[in-house]
N, C-alpha and C positions, 0 to 999 in steps of 0.2 A: 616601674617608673614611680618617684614619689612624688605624694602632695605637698602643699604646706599651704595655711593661712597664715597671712601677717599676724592679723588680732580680729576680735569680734564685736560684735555690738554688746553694751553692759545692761542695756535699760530695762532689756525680757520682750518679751512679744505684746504684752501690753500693757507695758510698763511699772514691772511691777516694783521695781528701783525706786523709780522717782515718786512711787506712793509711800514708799517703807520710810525714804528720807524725809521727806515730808513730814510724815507722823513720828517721825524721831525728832526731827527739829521743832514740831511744835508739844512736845513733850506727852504725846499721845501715848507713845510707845517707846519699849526700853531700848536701850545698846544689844541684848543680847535678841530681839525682835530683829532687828535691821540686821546682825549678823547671820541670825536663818534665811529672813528673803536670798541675802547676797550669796550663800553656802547654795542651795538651791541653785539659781542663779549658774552659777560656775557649772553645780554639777552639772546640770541641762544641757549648757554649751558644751564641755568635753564630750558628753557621752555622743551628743550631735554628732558631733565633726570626730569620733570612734567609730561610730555607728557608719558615716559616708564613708570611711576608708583615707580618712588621711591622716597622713602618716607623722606628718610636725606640725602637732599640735600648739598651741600659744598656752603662755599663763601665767600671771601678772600682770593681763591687759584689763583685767576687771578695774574699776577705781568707783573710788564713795564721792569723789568729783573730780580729778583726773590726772593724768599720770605723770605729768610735771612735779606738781602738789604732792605724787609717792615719792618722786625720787628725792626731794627738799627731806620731806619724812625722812625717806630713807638716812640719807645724808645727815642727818639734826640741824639743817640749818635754817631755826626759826629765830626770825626776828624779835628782836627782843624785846618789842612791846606787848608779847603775848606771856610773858613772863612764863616760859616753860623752863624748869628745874634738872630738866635730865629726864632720862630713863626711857624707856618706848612711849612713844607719841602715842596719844591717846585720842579720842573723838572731839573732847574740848578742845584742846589747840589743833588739832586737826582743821575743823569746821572755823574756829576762828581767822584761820591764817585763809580760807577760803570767803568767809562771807562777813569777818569782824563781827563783832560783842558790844553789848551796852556800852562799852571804855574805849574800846580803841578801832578802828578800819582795816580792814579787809586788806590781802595786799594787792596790787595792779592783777586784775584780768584783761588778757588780749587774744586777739583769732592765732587760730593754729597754723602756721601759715598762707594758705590762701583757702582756709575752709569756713567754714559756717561754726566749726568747733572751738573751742575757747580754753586758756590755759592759766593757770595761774602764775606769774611772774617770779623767779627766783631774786632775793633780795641780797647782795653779797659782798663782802668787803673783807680788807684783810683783816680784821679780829673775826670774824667768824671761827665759832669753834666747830668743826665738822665731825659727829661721833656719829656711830650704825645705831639709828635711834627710832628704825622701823624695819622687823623680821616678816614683812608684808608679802616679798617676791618668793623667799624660803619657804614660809607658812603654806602660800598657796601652792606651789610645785609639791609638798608635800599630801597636800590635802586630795593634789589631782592624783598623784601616787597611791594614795588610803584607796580611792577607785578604780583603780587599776587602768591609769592612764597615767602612761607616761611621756610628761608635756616638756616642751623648750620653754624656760623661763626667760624674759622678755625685759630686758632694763634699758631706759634713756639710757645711751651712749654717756660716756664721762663730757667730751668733748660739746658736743649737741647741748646737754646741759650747761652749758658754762658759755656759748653761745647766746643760748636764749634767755640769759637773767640779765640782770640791770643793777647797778652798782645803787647798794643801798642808798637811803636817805642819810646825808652829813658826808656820806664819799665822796671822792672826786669822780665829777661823770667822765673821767679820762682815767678811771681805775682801770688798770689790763686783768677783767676777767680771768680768761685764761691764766693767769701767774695763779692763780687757786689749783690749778692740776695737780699739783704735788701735794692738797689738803686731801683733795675729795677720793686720787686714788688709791690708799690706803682703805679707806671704807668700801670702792668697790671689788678690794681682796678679800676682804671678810665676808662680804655678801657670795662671792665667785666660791670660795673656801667652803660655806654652807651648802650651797648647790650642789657641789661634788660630794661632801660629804652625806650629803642626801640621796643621790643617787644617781646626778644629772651626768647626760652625756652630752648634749646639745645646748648651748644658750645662744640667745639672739641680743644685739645691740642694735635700738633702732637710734641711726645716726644721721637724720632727716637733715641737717645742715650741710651735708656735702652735696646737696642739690644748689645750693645759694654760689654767690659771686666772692666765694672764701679767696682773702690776699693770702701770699705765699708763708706770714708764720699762723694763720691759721691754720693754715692744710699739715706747717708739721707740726702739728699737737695732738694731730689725730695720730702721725707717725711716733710721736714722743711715747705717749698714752698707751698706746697697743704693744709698744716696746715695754714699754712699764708693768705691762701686765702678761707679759706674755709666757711667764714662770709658771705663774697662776692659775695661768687657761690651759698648760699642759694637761693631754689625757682630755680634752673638752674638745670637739667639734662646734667651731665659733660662726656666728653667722654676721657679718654686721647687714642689716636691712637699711636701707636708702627708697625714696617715694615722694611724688607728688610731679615732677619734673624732671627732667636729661641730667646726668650726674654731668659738669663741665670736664673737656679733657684733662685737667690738672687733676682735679679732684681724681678721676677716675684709675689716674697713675698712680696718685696717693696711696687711693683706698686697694688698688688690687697690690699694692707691696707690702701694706702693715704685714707686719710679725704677728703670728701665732694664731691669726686667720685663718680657716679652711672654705668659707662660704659668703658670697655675695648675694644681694637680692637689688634689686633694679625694678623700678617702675618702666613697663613695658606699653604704658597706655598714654602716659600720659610724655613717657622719657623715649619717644621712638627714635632721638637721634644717637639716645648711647646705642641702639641696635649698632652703630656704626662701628664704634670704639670696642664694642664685646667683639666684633666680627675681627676687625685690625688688631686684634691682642688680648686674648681674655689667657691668664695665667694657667696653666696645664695642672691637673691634677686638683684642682678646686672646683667647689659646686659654683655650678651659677644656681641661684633660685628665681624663674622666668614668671614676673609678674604679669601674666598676660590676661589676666580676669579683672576686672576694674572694679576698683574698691571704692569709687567715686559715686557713681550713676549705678544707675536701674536697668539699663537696656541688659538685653541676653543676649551670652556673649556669643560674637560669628565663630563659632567651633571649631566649621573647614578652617577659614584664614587662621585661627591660631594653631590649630594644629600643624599647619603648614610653617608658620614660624617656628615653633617649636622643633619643628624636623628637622628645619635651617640649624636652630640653636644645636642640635642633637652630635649634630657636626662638627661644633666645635666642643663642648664641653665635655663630649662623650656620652653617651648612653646611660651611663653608671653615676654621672655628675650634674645631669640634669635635673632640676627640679623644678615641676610646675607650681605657682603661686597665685595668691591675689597683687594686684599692684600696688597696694598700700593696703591697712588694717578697713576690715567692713563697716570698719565703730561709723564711720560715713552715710551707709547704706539704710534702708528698712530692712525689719529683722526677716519677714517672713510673708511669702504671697500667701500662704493657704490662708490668710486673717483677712482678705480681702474676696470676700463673697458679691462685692457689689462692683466692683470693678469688669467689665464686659469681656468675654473669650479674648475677643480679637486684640484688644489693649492688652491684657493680660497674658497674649502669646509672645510677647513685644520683650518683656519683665523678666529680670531676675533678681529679687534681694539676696540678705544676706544667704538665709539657706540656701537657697535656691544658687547661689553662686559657689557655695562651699561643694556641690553635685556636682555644677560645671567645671572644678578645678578637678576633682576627682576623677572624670567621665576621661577627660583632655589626658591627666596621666593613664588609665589603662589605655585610651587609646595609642598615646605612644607607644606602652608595652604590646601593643599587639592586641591588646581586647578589645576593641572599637565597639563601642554599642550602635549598632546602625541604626536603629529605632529613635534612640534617643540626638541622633547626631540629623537624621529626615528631619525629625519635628524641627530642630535647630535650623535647615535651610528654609523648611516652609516658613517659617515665622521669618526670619530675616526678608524671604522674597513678599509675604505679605505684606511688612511694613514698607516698602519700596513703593508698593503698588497702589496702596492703600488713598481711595477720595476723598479720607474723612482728614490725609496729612496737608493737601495742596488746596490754599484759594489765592487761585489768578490774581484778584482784584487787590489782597492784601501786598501780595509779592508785590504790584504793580507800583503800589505807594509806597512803598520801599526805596525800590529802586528809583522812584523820583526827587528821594531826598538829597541824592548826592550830587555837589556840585554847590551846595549852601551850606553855612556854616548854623546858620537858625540861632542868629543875635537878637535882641530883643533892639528895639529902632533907637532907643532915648536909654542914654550911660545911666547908670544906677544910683549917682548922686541926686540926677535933675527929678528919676522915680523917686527915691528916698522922699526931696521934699514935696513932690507931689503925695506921695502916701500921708507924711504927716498933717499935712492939709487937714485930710478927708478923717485920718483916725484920730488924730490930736491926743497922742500917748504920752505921756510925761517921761522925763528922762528915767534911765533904767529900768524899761518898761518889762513885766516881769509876765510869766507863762508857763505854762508846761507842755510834754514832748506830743502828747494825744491821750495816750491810754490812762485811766484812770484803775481803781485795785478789780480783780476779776471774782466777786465775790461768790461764794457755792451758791447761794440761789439765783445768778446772773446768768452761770454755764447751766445749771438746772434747765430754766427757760427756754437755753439756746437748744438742749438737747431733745425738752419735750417737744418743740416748734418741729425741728429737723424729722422727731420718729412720729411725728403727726398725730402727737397726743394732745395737743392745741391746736385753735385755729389761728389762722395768721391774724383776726382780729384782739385778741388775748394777747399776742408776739408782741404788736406792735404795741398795744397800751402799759404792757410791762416797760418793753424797752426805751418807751416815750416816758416811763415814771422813773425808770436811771437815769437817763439824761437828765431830765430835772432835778435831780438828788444832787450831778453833778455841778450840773449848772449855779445852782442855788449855793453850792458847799464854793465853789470858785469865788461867787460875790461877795460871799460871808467872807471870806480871806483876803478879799480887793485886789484880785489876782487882774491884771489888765487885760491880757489877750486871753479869750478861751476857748476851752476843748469842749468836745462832746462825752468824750470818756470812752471811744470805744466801745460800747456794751454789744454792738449788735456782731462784734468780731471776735472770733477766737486766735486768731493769728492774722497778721498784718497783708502777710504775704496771699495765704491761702484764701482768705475773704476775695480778692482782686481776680486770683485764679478761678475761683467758682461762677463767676461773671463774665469770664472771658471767653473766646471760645478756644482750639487748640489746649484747654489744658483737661487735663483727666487728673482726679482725686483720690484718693486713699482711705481705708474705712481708720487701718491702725499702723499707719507706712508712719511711723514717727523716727526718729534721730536725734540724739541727743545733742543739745549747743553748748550747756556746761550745765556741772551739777546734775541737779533733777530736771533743771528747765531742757524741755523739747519740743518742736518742730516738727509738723508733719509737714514736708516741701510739696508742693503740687507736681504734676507732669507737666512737663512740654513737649505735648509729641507733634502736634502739625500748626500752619500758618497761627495768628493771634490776632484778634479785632475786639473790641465791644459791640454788641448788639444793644447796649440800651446804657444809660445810665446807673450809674455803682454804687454814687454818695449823695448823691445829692437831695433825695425824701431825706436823709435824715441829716444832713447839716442845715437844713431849709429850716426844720424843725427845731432844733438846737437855735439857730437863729431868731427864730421867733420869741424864742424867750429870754432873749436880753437883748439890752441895746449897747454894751460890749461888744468888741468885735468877733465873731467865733470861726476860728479856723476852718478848714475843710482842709479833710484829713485824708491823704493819698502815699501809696508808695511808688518808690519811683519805679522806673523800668530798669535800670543797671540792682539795683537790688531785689526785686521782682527774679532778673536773671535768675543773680547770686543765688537766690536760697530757693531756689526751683533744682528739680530733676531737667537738665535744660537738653532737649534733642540733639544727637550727635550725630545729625545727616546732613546738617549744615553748617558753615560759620556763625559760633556765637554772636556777632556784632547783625547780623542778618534780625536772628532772634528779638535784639536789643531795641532796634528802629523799629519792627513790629510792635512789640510793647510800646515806644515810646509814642506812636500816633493811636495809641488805644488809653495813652492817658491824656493825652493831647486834648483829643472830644473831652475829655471828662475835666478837664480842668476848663475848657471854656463854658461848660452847661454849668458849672459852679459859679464861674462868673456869673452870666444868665442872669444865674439864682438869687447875683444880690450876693453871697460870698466876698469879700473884700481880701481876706486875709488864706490863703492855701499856701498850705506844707506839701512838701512830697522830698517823703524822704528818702535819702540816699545811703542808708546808714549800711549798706554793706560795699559802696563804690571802693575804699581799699583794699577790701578781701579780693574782690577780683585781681587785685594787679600782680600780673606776672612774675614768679618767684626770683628770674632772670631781668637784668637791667635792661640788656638789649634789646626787652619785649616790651617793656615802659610804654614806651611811648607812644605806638598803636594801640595799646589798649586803654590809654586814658583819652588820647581825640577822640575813640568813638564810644565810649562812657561817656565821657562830659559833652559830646555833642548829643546824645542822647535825651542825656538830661534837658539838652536847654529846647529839645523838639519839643519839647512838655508843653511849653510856657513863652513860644515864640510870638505869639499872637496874641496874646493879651494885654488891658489895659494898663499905661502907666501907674495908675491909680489904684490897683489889684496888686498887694505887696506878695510875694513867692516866697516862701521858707524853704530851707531844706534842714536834716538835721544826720549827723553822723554820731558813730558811737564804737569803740571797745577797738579797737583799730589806732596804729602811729602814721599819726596823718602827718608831721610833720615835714615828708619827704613829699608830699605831695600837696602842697599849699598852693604853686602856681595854677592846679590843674582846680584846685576847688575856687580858689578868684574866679578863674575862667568860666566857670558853669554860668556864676554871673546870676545868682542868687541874689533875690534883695536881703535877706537874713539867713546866716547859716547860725543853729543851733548842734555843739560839739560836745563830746563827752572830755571832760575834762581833769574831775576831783579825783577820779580812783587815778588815773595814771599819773599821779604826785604832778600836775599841774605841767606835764612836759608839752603841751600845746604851744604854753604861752612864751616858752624858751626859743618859738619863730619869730613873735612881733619884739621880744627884746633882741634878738640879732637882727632887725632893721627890715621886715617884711611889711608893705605898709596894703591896711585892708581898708576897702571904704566903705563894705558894705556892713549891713547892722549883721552883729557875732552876738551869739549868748553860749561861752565855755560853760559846762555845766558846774553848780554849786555845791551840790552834795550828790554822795554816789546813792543811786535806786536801787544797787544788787543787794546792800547788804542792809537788815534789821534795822540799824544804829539809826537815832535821830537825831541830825548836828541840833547846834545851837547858832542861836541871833548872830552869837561875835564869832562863831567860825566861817560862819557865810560871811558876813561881813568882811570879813581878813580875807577871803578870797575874793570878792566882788574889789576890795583893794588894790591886791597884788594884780588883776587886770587891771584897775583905771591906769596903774602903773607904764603900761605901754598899749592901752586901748583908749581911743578918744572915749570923753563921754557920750556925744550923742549916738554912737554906734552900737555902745553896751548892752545889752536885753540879760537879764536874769532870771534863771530858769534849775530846772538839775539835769544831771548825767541823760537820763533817757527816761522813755515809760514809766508809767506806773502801774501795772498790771500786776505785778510779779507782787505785789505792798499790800500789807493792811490798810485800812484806812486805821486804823487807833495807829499807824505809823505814818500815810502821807498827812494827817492834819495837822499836825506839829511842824515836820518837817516843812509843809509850805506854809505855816506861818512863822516861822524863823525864818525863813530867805524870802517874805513878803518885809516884814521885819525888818530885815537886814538893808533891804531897797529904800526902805521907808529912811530908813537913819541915815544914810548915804546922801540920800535926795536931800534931806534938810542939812547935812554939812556941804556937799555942794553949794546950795542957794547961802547957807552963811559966809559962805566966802567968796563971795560974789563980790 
């Protein structure tokens, strides 16, 4: 019986990727440095997944920031403001088209579809010249070959691609993508032509949009497409892979009739209702590939019950045509438990990362073939019944205030106009009042501190006087720029999410469980394995502090519970939304002891509440009432006079603007500049918002330092369909990821920019 992985993690075990990029990007180290880590890299992962025994291997799934961004490569279709000339894409227009240059912006970054991962936007129109302007998927299938592994090379689907781009800048936003399939598939004949020529037997097309709500001449372009290429792929055993969600019954007609197809792969964890449609008609004499290992989570997988599906599947697909899989690529997952020395037995029996799942997929096929490891399949029921049983997962008292949330919607008493001018009262902000998201730049001697504090090579009295001398640094660098509302800078946190998890109880931590969200930037997500409470206070010593040294107003800086979810490893013994209202009365406390404290101004932000939502329409809507009721449990109790922020980011929120009214924020802060200003294309179709917005002004991912008059022309183009007194000015998101020789400029052009605005206001009065 065969294995197969979708794809794998890129970053290394500890991370030794996004150190190489780094130091290539800031000019430490050459192109041909960065190309050894990633060579390594590769080889480690193949031999890995040779060494378990499985048998379809990936390759192509590596990227220098991610695999969108290859196929664009791939394709030559770079924008033309990077002024590339031809020839194979290089690392300069590589990297520019991903994070923008001194001259020009980065293109749109947004979530992978409902993940924590992040893609870079294809830009496309019909002058697009489309030439094979990256040998990237070739090189590597060869290079796996030089090792003597021979891998299934891995390319966005034609269709999936052309889905997920956005009709350049000066198009018409009613350009029909799709009408490109006739550019783009020529180039992936050349690319399919090399492969064979190479030596490939196998490729995979991961075609992740036949999970989505595709109208009927969507679904045939996937038929057109496969038709088109289907000369090509002769002599190729074809796989198209599908993940994240139930493929729909249309879709799933589609996809099992394309031409020149031999194999499907299905999300089997997260897509249990296509179990249905494979059972009622899976095509004779084609592979299924049975995702039943979860490419999402941590948990270790129930072996019995899969194997027991798989038996089921065995039935229909044949013996011979079965293949066991992960449910999507592990790029999702942490790379490896054995890096986790400090995590405890019993949590730790619970876990399986990436390795650790690439053994489970392997264990599951010999067992089909009759090799059962019984050893290894006990350990798999003991750990599954210990977590069942386990004291440390159940508190009564938590559940209890759960369950008495339902039945209240948790509105704040007084509409958010009559707060508004109560808050101004008390802050007396001047129009366009301007701020930033929380975080301030995460300097090497700020994580130094935080690391010597944690390995108790200082005392916590040293901790705090350090972290009380950034906040000042902060504090002071705010006033110097006449920044209105401020921040404390974040210094005492390394990640937003993780800092709230270490304080809570129900969650367990990770020494090196990181994942990558784009690029080099990553995320180590916390556990959520049982009930969630606060046992003390999280922010408030240090916003109290921060407070004290100015009489500016200073934020108090929280995440919300729907985003807390998101970017957790979240327990899968209960309903997510169960989870959600636990967190949410665990921020609840903590946002009224902020009040307490004299706090006027708290954010909690919510900047992953769209990654949650449903890949399917018909799931909408339950999962936004009880996110957004979530949200508002936060901040039900609190003062008129206690203004609420939230702030969202990197996400098309457009589709879900009634649900963010509804939260009922006194100020939402949105990312706005990198996604060409598609926000504000709701308030000029007639969306009317009352409470205070700040779209963001300049984008924080990438180097570039606008100028006075490009904020300006943006801080415009909002007054354009945003009242003024509602407008706040601000940027995209965080500042953590920044130099400071890059946020000081940058926040004084869009201080700048407020300033100038404000005085033609008042002269036209």
């Amino acid at each position: 019986m065969a294995s197969h992985i979708v794809g794998y993690p890129r970053m290394g075990p500890k991370r030794e990727l996004k150190f190489a990029l780094e130091s290539f990007w800031d000019g430490k180290s050459s192109a041909e440095d960065l190309k050894k880590v990633s060579a390594d890299l590769r080889s480690s992962i193949w031999k890995q997944m040779a060494d378990a025994g499985i048998k379809y291997i990936p390759s192509n799934t590596f990227s220098y920031y991610d695999q969108v961004l290859d196929t664009t490569a791939m394709l030559g279709a770079v924008p033309s403001r990077y002024n590339w000339t031809g020839g194979e894409i290089g690392f300069d227009t590589y990297f520019s088209m991903a994070r923008g240059n001194a001259s020009v912006p980065a293109m749109e970054m947004t979530k992978w579809f409902d993940t924590n991962y992040h893609f870079i936007v294809p830009e496309l129109g019909p002058d697009v010249n489309f030439s094979y302007a990256s040998h990237k998927a070739v090189d590597e299938y060869k290079e796996a070959k030089g090792l003597g592994v021979n891998t299934v090379p891995v390319l966005i689907g034609p269709v999936s691609y052309l889905l997920l781009s956005k009709p350049a800048k000066g198009v018409e936003k009613s350009f029909p993508l799709l009408s490109l399939l006739d550019k783009v598939l020529p180039i992936y004949k050349e690319v399919i032509s090399e492969l064979k020529a190479a030596g490939a037997s196998w490729i995979q097309f991961d075609e992740p949009t036949l999970v989505l709500d595709l109208e009927a001449h969507q679904l045939e372009a996937f038929t057109k497409a496969y038709a088109e290429l289907e000369s090509t792929l002769s002599g190729l055993d074809v796989l198209i892979e599908t993940y994240f969600a139930d493929v729909p019954a249309g879709a799933f007609k589609t996809l099992t009739a394309l031409k020149g197809v031999t194999a499907f792969g299905f999300d089997l964890v997260r897509g249990t209702q296509t179990l249905d449609l494979i059972k009622g008609g899976f095509p004779s004499g084609k592979y299924l590939f049975a995702g039943v290992v979860d490419g999402r989570n941590i948990w270790a997988n129930d072996l019995a019950a899969s194997l027991e599906l798989l038996k089921s599947l065995e039935g229909i697909a044949g013996k011979d045509k079965l293949v066991v899989s992960t449910s999507c690529s592990l790029l999702h997952t942490a790379v490896d438990l054995i890096n986790e020395p400090k995590l405890d037995d019993e949590i730790k029996s619970w876990l399986a990362f990436a390795a650790q799942k690439v053994v489970e997929v392997n264990a599951l096929a010999k067992a089909l073939a009759g090799d059962k490891d019984e050893a290894f399949f006990s350990a798999s029921a003991a750990a599954q019944a210990s977590r069942k049983t386990s004291p440390r997962v159940t508190n009564e008292a938590v559940q209890k205030a759960a369950a008495a949330l339902r039945g209240s919607d948790h509105r704040r008493a007084t509409n958010v106009s009559a707060r508004l001018d109560a808050q101004q009262k008390k802050l007396n902000l001047p129009v366009l009042p301007t701020t930033t998201i929380g975080s301030f730049p995460q300097t090497v001697e700020l994580r130094r501190v935080r690391r010597e504090y944690k390995a108790k090579k200082i005392s916590e009295e040293e901790y705090v006087k350090a972290i009380k001398e950034e906040i000042k640094k902060v504090v002071d660098l705010q006033e110097e720029l006449d920044i209105d509302v401020l921040v404390h800078g974040e210094p005492e946190r390394n990640d937003m999410v993780e800092y709230f998890g270490e304080q809570l109880s129900g969650f367990a931590f990770t020494a090196n469980g990181w994942v990558q969200s784009y690029g080099s930037r990553c995320v180590k997500p916390p556990i959520i394995y049982g009930d969630v409470s606060r046992p003390k206070p999280m922010t408030v010593f240090w916003s109290s502090i921060a407070q004290s040294m100015t009489k500016r107003p200073m934020k108090g800086m929280l995440t919300g519970p729907v985003t807390i979810l998101n970017w957790s490893f979240v327990r899968n013994d209960q309903p997510r939304f169960e989870t959600c209202y636990q967190i949410a009365l665990a921020i609840k406390d903590e946002v009224e002891d902020l009040e307490k404290a004299g706090i006027t101004v708290i954010q909690i932000d919510e900047a992953a509440l769209r990654e949650g939502l449903p890949l399917r329409k018909a799931e909408h809507a339950f999962y936004l009432n009880w996110a957004v009721h979530s949200f508002r449990i936060t901040n039900v109790d609190i003062q008129d006079t206690t203004q609420i922020h939230t702030h969202m980011c990197y996400s098309n929120f457009n589709d879900i603007i009634h649900s963010i009214i509804d939260m009922d924020a006194d100020v939402i802060t949105i990312e706005n500049s990198r996604s060409d200003e598609k926000l504000l294309s709701v308030f000029r179709e007639g969306v009317k918002y009352g409470a205070g917005i700040g779209p963001g002004v300049y984008d924080i991912h990438s180097p570039r330092i606008p100028s006075t008059e490009e904020i300006a022309d943006r801080v415009n183009k909002m007054l354009a369909v945003l009242d003024t007194n509602i407008l706040w000015v601000n940027p995209d998101c965080g500042l953590k990821t920044r130099k400071y020789t890059e946020v000081k400029p940058a926040l004084q052009a869009m201080v700048s920019a407020a300033k100038a605005i404000r005085t033609q206001l008042a002269s036209a009065k």
